[in-house]
C-alpha positions in Angstrom: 219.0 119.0 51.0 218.2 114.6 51.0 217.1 115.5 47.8 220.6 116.5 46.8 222.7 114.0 48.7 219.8 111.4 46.6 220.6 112.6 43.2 224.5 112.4 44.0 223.3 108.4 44.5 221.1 108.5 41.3 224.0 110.0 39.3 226.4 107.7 40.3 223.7 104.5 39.4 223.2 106.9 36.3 227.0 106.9 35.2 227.8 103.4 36.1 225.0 101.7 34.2 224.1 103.9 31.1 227.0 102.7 28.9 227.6 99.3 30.6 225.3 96.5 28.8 223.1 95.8 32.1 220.5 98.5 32.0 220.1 102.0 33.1 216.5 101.6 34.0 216.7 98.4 36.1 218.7 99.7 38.7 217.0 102.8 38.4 213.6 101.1 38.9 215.5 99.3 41.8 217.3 102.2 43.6 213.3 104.1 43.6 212.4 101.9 46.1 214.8 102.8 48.9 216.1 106.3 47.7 213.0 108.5 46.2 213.3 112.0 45.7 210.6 114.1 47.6 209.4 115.7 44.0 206.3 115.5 41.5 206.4 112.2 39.4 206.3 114.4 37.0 209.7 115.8 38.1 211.0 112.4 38.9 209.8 111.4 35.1 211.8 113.7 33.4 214.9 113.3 36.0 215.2 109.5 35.2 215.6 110.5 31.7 217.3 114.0 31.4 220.2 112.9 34.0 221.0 110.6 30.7 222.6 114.3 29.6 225.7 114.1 31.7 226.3 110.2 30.1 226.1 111.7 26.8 228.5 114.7 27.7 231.2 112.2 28.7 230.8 110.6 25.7 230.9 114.0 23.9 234.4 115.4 25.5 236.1 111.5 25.1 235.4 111.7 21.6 235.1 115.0 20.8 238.2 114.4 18.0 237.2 111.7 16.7 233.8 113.2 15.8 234.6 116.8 15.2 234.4 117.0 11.0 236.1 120.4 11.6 238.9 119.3 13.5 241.7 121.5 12.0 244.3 118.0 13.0 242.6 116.4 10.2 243.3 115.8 6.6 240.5 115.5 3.9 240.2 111.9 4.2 239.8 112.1 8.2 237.1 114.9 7.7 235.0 112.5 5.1 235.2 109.8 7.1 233.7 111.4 10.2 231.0 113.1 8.0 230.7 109.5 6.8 230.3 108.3 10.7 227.9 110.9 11.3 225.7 109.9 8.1 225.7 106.3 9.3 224.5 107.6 13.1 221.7 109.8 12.1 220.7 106.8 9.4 220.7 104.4 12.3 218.2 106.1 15.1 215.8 107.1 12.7 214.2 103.5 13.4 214.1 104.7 16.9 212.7 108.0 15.8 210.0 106.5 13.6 208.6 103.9 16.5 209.5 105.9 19.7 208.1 109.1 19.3 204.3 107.7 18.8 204.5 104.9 21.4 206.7 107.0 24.2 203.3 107.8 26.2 201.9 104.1 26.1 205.5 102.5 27.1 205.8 104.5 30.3 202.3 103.6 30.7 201.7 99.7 30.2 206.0 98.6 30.5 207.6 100.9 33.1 207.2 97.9 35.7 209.5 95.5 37.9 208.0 92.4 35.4 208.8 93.9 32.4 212.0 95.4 33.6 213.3 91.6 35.4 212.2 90.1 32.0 214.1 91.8 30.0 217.3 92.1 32.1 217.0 87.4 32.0 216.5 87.3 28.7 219.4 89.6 27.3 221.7 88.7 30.0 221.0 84.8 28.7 221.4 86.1 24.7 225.0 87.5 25.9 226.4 84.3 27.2 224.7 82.0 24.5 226.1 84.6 21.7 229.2 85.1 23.1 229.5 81.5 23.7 228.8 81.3 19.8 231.3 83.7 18.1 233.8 82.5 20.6 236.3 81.7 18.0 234.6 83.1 15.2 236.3 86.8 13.6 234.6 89.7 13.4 233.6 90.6 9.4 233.7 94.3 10.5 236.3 95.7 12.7 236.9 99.1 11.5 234.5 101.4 12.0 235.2 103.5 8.6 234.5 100.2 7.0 231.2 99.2 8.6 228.6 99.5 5.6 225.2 101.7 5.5 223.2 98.4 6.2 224.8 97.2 9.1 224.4 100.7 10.7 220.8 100.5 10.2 220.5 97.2 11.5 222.6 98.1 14.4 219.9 101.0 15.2 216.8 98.8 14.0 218.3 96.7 17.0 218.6 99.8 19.7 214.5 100.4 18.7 214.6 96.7 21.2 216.2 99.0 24.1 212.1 101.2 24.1 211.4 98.3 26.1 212.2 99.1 29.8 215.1 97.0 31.1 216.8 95.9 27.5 219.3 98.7 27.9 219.6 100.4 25.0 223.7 99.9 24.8 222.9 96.0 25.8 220.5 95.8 22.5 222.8 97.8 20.2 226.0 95.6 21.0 224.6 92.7 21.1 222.7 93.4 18.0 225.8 94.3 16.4 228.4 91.4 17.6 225.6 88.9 15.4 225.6 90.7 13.0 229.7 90.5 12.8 231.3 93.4 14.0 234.2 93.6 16.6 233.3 94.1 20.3 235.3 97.3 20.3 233.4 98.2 16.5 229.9 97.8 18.7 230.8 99.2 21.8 231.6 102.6 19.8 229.3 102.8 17.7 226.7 102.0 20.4 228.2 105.3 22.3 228.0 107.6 18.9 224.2 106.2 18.5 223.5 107.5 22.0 224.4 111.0 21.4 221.5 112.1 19.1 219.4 109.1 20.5 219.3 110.2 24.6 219.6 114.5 23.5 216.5 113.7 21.4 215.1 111.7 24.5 216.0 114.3 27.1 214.4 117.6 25.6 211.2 115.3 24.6 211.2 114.9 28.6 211.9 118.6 28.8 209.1 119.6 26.4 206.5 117.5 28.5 207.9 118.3 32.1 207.3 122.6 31.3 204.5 122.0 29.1 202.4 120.6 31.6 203.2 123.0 34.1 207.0 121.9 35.5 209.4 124.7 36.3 213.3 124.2 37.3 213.6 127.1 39.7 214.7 127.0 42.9 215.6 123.2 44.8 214.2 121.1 41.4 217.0 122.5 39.1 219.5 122.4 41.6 219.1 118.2 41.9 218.4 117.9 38.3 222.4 119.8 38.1 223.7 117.6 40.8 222.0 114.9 38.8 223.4 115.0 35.4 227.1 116.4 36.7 227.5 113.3 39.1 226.8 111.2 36.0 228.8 112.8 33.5 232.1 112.2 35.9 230.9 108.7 36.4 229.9 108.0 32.8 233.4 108.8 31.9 234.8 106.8 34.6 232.7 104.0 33.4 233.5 104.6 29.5 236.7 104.5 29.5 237.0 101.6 32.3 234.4 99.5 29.1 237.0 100.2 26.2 239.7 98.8 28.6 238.4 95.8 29.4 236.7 94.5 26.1 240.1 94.8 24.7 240.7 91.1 26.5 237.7 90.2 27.9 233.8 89.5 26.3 230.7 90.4 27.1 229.7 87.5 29.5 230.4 89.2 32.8 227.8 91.4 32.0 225.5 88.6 30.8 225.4 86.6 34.7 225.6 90.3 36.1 222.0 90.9 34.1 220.3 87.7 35.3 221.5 88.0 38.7 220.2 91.3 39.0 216.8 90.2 37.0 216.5 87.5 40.1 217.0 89.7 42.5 214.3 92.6 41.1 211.9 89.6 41.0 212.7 88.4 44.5 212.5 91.9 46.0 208.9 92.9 44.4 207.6 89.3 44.9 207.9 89.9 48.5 207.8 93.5 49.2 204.4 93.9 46.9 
């Protein structure tokens, strides 16, 4: 029963962090330490990553309109254009694709760790402030998503393949990625969602495949957290989404920048001392 009343916690961590720029997998890695579920690492593994499911659900129902190419409320032109968007996503995580797949294994192997993780979480948390400092009162050269060009998108997803390193947060490298490039914050914010839909399904059953392959099963106590897991998250997610589009209508990105190396401190503090 902890276990349950644990993956309510790990869903809410889940929700809040997986579409705000400051890193899924840092607080994640942080959290571990005082709330770990009584399960296999092997359960745990795939947990971490297949709780991702009920983010990418929010993200699903919010925009399930805009990226519906069937939608009966749309004319031709709509219908292109989200065929369009859709071309533009798939084209985007094949970088992802192409370098994750082979080197999934040996990054949960050698970077899963409380260095790595801290690292990353300074460094990108620094890049935000320094870029947003930059573009400050520059204008975006893309801020219409129907007019952001094939190349871009790939660049924008040859920026998420940054996010396979534990702690980068993969909506962290996408945005940022895309803001220097030139598009709108409200352009990269959306587009970093849309990427995350095939990006974090593809992710999940890979965990999926491994987890019953090697001997996992769902029955009984494990498949109830995982539920509680990824249903806590999905309310949260959306919570959190729609809380994001709010606020970068006014505000930038450098809240999240001090919020990343604050936390990167304190992950460095805590396993300094504790290990």
């Amino acid at each position: 029963m902890f276990d349950v009343i644990k993956a309510v916690i790990l869903g809410i961590v889940e929700g809040v962090t997986e579409f705000l720029p400051i890193s899924s997998t840092g607080h994640l890695v942080l959290v571990d330490e005082f709330i770990q579920l009584q399960q296999s690492k092997q359960f745990i593994d795939m947990f971490n990553v297949v709780i991702q499911l009920g983010a990418i659900m929010a993200v699903v129902v919010i925009y399930f309109h805009k990226l519906n190419p069937w939608s009966p409320q749309k004319n031709s032109l709509e219908k292109k254009q989200t065929w369009t968007l859709w071309k533009k996503v798939i084209l985007a995580v094949i970088p992802s694709v192409v370098v994750g797949l082979p080197l999934n294994d040996w990054m949960d192997a050698h970077l899963m760790n409380w260095q790595v993780v801290s690292g990353a979480l300074i460094i990108y948390g620094i890049l935000f402030i320094i870029i947003e400092n930059h573009n400050r009162n520059s204008r975006p050269r893309f801020a219409d998503l129907n007019n952001l060009p094939y190349s871009i998108a790939l660049a924008i997803g040859l920026c998420q393949v940054l996010s396979l390193v534990p702690g980068t947060s993969r909506s962290g490298s996408t945005i940022l990625g895309a803001i220097t490039i030139g598009t709108s914050r409200y352009v990269a914010t959306e587009f970093s969602f849309f990427l995350a839909i095939p990006t974090m399904f593809g992710a999940s059953l890979l965990k999926l495949f491994k987890y019953f392959v090697h001997g996992g099963s769902l029955a009984g106590l494990p498949g109830i957290v995982l539920l509680v897991g990824v249903v806590v998250s999905f309310v949260v997610a959306y919570i959190s989404i729609r809380f994001l589009l709010n606020y970068i209508k006014k505000n930038d990105f450098k809240v999240f920048g001090w919020y990343r190396i604050i936390l990167g401190i304190i992950v460095i503090g805590y396993f300094s001392l504790v290990h």
